[in-house]
C-alpha positions as CSV (number, residue, x, y, z in Angstrom):
1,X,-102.3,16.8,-37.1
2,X,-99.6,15.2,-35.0
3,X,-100.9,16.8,-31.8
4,X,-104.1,15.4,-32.4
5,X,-103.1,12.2,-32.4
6,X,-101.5,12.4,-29.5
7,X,-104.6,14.5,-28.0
8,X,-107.0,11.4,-28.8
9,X,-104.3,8.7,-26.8
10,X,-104.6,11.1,-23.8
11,X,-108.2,11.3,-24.0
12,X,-108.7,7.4,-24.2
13,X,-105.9,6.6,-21.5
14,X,-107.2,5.3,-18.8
15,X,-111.1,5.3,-19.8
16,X,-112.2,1.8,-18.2
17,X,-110.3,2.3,-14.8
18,X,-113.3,2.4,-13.1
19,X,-114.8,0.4,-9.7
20,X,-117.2,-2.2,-9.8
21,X,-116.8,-3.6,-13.4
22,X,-119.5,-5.7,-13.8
23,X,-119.2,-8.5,-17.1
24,X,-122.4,-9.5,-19.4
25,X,-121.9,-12.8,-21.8
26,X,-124.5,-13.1,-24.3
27,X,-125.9,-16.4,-24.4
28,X,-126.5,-18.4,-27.3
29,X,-129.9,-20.8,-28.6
30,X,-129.3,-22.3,-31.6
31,X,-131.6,-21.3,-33.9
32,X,-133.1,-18.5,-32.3
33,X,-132.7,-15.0,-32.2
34,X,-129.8,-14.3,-29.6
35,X,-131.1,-10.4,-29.7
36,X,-133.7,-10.7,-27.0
37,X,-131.3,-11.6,-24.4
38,X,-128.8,-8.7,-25.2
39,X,-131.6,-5.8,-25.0
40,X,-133.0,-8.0,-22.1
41,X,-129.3,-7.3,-20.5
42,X,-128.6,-3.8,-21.9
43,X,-130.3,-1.4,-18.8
44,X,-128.1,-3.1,-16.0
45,X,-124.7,-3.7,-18.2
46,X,-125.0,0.3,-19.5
47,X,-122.0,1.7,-16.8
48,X,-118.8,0.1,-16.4
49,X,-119.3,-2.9,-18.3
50,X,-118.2,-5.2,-20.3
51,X,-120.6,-7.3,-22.7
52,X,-118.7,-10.1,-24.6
53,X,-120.1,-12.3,-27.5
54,X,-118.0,-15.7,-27.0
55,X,-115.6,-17.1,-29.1
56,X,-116.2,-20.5,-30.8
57,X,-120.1,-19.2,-31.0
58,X,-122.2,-18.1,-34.3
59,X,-124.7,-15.7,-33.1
60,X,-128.3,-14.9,-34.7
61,X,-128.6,-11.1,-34.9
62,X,-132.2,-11.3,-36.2
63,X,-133.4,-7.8,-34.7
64,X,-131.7,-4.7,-34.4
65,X,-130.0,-3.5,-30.9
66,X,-130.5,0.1,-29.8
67,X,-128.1,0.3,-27.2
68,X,-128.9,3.0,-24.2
69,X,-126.3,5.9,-23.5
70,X,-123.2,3.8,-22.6
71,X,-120.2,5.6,-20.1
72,X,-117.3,3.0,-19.4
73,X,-118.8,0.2,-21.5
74,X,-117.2,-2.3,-23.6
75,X,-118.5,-4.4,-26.7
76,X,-116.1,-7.2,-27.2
77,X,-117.5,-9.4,-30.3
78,X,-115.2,-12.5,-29.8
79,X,-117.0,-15.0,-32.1
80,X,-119.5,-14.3,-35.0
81,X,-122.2,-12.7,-35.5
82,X,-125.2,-13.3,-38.4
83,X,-128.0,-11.5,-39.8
84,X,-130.7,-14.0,-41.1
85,X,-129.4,-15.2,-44.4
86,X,-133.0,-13.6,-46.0
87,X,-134.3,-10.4,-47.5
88,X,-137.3,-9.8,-45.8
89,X,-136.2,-10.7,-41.8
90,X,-133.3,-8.6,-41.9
91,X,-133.7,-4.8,-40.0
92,X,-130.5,-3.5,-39.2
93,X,-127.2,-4.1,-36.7
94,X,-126.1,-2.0,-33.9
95,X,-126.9,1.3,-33.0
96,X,-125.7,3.7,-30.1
97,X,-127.2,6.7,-28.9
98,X,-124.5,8.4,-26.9
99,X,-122.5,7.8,-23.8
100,X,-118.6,8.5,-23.3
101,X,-115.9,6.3,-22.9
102,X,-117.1,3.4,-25.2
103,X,-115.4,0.9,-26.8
104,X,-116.2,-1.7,-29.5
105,X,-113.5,-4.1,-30.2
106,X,-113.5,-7.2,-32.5
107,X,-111.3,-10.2,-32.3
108,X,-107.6,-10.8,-33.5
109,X,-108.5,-14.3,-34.3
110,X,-109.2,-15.0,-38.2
111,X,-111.7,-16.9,-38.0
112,X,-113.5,-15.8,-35.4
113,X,-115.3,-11.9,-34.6
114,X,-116.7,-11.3,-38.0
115,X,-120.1,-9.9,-39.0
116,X,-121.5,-11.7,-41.9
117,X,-124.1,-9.5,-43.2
118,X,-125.3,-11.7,-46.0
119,X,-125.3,-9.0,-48.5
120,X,-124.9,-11.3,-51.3
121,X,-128.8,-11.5,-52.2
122,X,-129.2,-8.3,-51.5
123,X,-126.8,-6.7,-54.2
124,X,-127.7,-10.0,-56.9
125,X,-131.9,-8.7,-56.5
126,X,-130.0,-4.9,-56.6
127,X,-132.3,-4.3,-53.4
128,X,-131.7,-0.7,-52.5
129,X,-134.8,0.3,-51.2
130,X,-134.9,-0.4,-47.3
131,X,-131.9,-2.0,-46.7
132,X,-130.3,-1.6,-43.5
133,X,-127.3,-0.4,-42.7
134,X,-123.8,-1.0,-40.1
135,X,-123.0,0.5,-37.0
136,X,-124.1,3.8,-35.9
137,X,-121.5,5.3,-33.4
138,X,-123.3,7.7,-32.8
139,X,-122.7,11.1,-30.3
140,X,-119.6,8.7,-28.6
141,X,-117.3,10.8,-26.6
142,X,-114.1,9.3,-26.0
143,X,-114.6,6.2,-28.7
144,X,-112.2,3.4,-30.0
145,X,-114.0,1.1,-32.8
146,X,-111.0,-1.6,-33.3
147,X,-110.6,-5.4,-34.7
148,X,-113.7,-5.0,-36.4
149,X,-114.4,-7.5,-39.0
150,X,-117.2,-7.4,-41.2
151,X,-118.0,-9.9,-44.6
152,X,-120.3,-8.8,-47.0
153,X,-122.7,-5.8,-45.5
154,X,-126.1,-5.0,-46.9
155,X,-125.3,-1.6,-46.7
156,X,-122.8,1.0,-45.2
157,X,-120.8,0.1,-42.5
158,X,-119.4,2.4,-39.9
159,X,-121.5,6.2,-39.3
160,X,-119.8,8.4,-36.2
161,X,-121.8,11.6,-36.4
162,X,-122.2,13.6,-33.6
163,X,-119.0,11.7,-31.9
164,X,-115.9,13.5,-30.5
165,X,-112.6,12.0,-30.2
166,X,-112.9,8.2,-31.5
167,X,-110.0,6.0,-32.6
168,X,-110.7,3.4,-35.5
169,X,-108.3,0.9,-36.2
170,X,-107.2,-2.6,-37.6
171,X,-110.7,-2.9,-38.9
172,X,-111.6,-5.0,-42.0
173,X,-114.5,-4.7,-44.4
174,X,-114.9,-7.3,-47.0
175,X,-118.1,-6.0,-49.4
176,X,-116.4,-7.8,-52.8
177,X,-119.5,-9.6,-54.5
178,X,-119.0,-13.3,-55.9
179,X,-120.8,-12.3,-58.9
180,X,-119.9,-10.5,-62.0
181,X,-123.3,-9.3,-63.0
182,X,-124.1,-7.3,-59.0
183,X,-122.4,-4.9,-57.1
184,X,-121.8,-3.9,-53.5
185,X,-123.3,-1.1,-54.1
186,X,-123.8,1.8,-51.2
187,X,-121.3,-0.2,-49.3
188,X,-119.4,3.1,-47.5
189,X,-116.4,2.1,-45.3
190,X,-116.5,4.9,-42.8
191,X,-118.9,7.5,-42.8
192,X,-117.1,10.0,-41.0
193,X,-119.1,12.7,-39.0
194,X,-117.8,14.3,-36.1
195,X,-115.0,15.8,-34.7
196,X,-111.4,14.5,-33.1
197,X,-111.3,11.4,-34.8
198,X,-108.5,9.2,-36.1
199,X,-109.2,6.5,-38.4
200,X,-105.8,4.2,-39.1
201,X,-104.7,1.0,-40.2
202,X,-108.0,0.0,-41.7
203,X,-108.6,-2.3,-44.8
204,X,-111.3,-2.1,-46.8
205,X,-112.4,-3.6,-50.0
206,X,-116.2,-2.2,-51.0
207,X,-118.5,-0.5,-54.1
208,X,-118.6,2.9,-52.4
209,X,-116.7,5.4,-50.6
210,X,-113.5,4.0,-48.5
211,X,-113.9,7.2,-46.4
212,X,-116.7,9.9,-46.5
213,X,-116.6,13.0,-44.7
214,X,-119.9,14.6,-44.2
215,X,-121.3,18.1,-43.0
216,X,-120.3,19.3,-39.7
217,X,-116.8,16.9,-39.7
218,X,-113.2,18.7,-38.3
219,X,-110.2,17.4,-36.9
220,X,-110.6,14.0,-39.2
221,X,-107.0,12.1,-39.7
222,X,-107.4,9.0,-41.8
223,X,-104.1,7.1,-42.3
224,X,-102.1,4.3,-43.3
225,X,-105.1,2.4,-44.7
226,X,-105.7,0.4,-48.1
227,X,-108.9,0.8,-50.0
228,X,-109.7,-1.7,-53.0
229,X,-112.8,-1.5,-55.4
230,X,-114.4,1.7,-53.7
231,X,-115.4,5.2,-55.2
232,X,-112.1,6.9,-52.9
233,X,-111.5,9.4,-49.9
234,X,-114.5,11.3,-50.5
235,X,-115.5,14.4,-48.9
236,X,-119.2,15.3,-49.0
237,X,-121.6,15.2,-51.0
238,X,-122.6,18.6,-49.4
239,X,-125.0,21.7,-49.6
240,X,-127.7,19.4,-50.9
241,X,-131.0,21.2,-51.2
242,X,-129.4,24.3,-50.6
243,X,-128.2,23.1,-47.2
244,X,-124.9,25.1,-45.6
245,X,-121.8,23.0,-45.3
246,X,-119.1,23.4,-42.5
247,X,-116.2,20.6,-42.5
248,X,-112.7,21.8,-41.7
249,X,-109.2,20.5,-40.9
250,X,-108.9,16.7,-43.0
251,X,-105.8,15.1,-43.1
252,X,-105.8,11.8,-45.3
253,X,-102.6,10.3,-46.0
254,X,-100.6,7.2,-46.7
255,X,-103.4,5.1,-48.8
256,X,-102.9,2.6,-51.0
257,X,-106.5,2.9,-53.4
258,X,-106.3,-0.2,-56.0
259,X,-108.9,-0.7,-58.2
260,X,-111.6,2.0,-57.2
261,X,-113.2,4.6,-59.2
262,X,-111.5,7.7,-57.5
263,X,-108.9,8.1,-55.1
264,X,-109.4,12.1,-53.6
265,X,-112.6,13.4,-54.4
266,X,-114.6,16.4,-53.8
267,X,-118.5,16.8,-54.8
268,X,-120.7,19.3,-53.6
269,X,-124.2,19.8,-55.0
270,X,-125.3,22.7,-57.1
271,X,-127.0,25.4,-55.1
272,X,-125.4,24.5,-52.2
273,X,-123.9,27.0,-49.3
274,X,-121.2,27.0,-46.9
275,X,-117.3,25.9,-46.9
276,X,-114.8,23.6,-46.7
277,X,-111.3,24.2,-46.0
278,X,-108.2,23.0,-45.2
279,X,-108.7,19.8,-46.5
280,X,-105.1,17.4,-47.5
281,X,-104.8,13.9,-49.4
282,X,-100.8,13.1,-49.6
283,X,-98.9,10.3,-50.5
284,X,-101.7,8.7,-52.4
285,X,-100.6,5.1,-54.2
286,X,-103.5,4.4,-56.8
287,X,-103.3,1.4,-59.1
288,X,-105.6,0.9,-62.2
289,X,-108.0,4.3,-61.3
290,X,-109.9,6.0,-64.1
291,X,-110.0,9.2,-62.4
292,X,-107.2,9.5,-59.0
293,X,-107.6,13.3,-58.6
294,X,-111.4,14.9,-58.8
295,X,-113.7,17.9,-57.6
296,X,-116.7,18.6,-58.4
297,X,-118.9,21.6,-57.3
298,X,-121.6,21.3,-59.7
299,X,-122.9,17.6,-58.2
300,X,-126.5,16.5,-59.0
301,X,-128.4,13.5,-59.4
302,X,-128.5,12.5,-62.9
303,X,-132.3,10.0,-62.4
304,X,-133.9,13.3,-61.3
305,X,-133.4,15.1,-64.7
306,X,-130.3,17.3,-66.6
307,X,-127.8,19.1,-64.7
308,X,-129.3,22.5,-63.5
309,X,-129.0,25.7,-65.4
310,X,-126.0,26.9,-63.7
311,X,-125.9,30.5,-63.5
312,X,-124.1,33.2,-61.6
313,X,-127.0,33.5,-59.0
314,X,-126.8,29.6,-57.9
315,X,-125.1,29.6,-54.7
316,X,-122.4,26.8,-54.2
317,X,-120.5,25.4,-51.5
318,X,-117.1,27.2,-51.0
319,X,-113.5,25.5,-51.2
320,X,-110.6,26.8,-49.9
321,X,-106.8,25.6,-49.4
322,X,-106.8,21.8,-50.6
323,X,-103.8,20.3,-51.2
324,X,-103.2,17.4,-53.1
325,X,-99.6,16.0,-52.8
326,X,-97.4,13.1,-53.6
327,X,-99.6,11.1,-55.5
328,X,-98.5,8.3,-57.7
329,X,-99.8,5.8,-59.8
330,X,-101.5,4.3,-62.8
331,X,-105.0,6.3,-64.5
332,X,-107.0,3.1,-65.9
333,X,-108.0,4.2,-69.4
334,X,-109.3,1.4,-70.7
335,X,-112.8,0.2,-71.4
336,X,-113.7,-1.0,-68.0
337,X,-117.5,-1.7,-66.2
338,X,-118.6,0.1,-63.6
339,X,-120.9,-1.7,-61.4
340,X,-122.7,0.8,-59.4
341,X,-124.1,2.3,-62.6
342,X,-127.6,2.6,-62.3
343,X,-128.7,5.5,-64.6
344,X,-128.0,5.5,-68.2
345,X,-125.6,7.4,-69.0
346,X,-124.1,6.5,-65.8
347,X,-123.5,9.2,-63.0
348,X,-119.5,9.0,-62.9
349,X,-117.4,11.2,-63.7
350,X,-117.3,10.5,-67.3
351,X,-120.5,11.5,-67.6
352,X,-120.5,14.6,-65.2
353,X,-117.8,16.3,-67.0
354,X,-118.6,16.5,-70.8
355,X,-115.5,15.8,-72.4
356,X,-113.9,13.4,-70.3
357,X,-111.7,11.1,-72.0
358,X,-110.4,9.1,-68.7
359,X,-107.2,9.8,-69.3
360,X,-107.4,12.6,-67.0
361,X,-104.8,12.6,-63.8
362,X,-106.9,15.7,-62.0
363,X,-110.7,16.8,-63.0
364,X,-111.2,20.4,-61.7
365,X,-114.9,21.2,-62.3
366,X,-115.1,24.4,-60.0
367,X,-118.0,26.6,-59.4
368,X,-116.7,30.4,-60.6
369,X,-115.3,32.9,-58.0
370,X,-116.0,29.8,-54.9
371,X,-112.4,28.4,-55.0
372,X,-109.1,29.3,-53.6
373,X,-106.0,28.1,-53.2
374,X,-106.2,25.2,-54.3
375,X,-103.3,23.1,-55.1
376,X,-102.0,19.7,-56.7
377,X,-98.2,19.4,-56.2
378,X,-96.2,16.4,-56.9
379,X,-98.3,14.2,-58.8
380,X,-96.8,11.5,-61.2
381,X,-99.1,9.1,-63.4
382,X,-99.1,6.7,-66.2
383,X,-101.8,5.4,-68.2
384,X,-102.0,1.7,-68.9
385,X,-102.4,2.4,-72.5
386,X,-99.0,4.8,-72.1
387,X,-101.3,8.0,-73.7
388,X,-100.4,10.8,-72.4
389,X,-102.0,11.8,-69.1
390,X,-103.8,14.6,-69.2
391,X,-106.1,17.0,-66.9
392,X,-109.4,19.1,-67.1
393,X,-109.1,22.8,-65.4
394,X,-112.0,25.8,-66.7
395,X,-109.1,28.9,-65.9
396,X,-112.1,31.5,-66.3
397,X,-113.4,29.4,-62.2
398,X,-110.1,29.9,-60.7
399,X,-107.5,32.7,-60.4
400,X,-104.2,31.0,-58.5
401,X,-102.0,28.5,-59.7
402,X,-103.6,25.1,-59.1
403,X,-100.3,23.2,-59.7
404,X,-100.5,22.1,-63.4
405,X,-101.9,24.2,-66.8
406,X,-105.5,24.9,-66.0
407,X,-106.8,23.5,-69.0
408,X,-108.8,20.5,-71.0
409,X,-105.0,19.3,-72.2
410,X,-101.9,17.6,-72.0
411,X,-100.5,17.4,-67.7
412,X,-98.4,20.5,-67.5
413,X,-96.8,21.0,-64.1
414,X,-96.4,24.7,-63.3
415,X,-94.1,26.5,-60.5
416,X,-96.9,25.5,-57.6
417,X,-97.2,21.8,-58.5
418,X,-93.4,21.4,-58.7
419,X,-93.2,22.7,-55.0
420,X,-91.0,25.9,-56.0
């Protein structure tokens, strides 16, 4: 994964040296929508330009912005930018429909370069039916999202599918309600779909995944990055309605997860086709998380009825060689609220894997004869109520050595999870 770090600074060396730059600043009405004048702009600013949202300004992003294919364009959001502070005006942010060397970039300044969403009402009225989302970078060639700062989104925040070699970094998401009683719920940090793409140095605090890989994702590398209050480093949900997955060569390492839900997770729908491979969380720090290690290839939604009848004719989505090394932490085992709950019982993994007790360092709820080589090595854990940490492993769904006792017991290291 080293190399393709490297690969993506080659590939994004030199992308704006280019003749005839030509430079776009968005002006600014107070009180009106500021989007007219951007789309107004967009057809003669779409090739070797630069279009820059002033410092010291609050802009009205009343309207969404459907940017044309961009090549040698960037998006420099220097002061701040504001949906309407009102449920039924707001449609949606940015989206981008292709192009190649394209760069959005935020501001270093702290007080200035933030999105304000004003997703506040939106999670106190629990709106989830048409609320609009982030940024779609989409089908980007050659893409850098950096110094992106965004306060309390409606909904999810970055989606790159269909990109190829982007670089995300020093970004900030802040989706932490004021309220005790709502959630940022369906608040993803990075929705990451594509290939080549290097995701570093972020910080995000949210009520849904810190990182999601989706179907058709390879070459991901998400590192050095802290994620507070969020469901983990998620890959999928795939094979949904049957559908064939393909997502191959994930790196995720050096994350600090406090507070969320999971910290590595799997989850792949019942019924499901296809494979995932080669998939690696390492040196995972997780403070205060009920479950810090968890797969799941029998996923379904619980408001649409029970879990399916699983038998040995349901297809499933494949897994093969996952690692999961050098974690450490805390397991929260105590009686704790979680906010996204909308079903009763609610969908987490309590609930998904009958027996549960939350005390469990690693869930392993395979799908028989679809997993192999799969592997948790080095993992230490305490829980806050010093029980003993245990794990939950059906050995009739797996044949190798997954690192520990492949039971519903006590944490029992064996020769593969001690890294002999």
């Amino acid at each position: 994964m080293a190399s393709f770090s490297s690969k993506v600074g080659l590939l994004l060396t030199g992308a704006h040296l280019v003749s005839a730059w030509s430079t776009f600043t968005v002006p600014h009405t107070p009180g009106e929508d500021d989007t007219p004048a951007v789309l107004a702009a967009l057809s003669s600013y779409a090739e070797n330009a630069t279009i820059i949202f002033q410092s010291g300004i609050t802009y009205n992003i009343f309207t969404p912005v459907k940017f044309p294919v961009l090549n040698n364009v960037e998006i420099v959001i220097s002061g701040n930018l504001s949906y309407p502070d009102d449920i039924p005006t707001i449609q949606g942010m940015f989206t981008f429909t292709g192009g190649s060397n394209v760069t959005l970039r935020g501001s270093l300044d702290p007080k200035w370069g933030w999105i304000d969403g004003h997703g506040q009402q939106w999670w106190d009225a629990q709106q989830q039916v048409n609320r609009p989302h982030g940024i779609s970078f989409s089908k980007i060639t050659n893409g850098v999202i950096r110094d992106m700062k965004i306060w309390k989104p409606i909904g999810w925040n970055f989606a790159t599918s269909g990109s190829t070699n982007l670089h995300a970094f020093n970004n900030k998401i802040d989706a932490v309600s004021d309220s005790d009683v709502s959630f940022a719920y369906l608040c993803n940090g990075f929705s990451a779909g594509g290939t080549n793409m290097l995701f570093e140095n972020n910080h995000i605090q949210n009520g849904d995944d810190c990182l999601t890989v989706g179907n058709g994702a390879k070459n991901i590398h998400f590192r050095n990055s802290y994620c507070e209050g969020s469901h983990g480093l998620s890959i999928g949900s795939l094979g949904s309605g049957g559908s064939v997955a393909d997502v191959q060569d994930i790196l995720i390492e050096n994350i600090v997860m406090n507070n969320t839900l999971y910290a590595a997770r799997f989850k792949s729908w019942t019924g499901g086709n296809g494979l995932a491979r080669n998939i690696t969380w390492k040196d995972i720090t997780f403070y205060d998380v009920p479950f810090p290690i968890y797969i799941t290839q029998n996923y379904w939604d619980q408001e649409t009825g029970p879990q399916p009848n699983v038998t040995g004719s349901v297809n499933n989505t494949h897994i093969q060689d996952f690692l999961f090394e050098n974690f450490v932490g805390t397991i929260k085992d105590v009686p704790y609220v979680e906010g996204s709950c909308v079903s009763d019982p609610c969908w987490s993994a309590m609930y998904f894997v009958p027996g549960a007790t939350g005390k469990e360092v690693a869930i392993f709820d395979f799908y028989a004869g679809t997993a192999v080589n799969v592997i948790a090595k080095n993992i230490f854990a305490t829980t806050e109520t010093h029980a003993p940490v245990t794990v939950m492993c059906n050995s009739t769904t797996i044949s190798t050595d997954v690192g520990f006792k492949c039971w519903d017991g006590p944490f029992i290291r064996t020769k593969a999870g001690l890294g002999l």
